[in-house]
N, C-alpha and C positions, 0 to 999 in steps of 0.2 A: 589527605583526600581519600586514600583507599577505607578508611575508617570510615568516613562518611558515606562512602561508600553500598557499605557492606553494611550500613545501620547501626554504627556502634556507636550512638548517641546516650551517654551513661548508663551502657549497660545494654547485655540482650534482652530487650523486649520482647518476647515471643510474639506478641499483634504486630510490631514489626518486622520481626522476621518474615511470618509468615507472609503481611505485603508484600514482602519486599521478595518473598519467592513468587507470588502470583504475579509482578509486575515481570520477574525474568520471566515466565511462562508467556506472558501475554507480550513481550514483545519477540520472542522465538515464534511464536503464530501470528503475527504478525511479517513478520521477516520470511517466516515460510510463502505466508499469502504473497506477499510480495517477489520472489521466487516464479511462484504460479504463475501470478499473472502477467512477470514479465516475458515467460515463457510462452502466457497465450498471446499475447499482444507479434511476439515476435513471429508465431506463426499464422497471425490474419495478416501482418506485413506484406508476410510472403504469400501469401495466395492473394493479397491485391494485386502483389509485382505481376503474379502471374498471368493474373486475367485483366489486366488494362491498366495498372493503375490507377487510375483516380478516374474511373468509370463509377462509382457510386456517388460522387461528387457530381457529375456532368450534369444529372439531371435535374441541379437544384440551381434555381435562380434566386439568389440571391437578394435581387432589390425586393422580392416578393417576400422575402423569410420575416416571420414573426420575432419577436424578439421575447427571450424566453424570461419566465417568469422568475422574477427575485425574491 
């Protein structure tokens, strides 16, 4: 499996390798983003806690909410 891995399907292909480094690149920025954003999520958390909780929520009614487009 580590062979498969690592692209070593008869032989180093260079057009393979090189995907096969762009796809580690693109899921480390990926993985970073993810990072980020679970770090901004975790701090709107906390400033919801802080100011009422679910006061941005209160002023929606619901039976009236559109249904969003697919």
């Amino acid at each position: 499996m580590a062979k498969a891995l690592l692209g070593y399907v008869g032989g180093s292909d260079p057009r393979v390798l090189a995907e096969m480094r762009r796809l580690q690149q693109r899921v480390q920025d990926l993985e970073s983003e993810l990072v980020r954003i679970q770090a901004e999520n975790d701090a709107l958390s906390a400033a919801a806690r802080r100011h009422g909780g679910d006061s941005l929520l209160e002023g929606i009614d619901v039976s009236k909410a559109e249904p969003a487009l697919t």
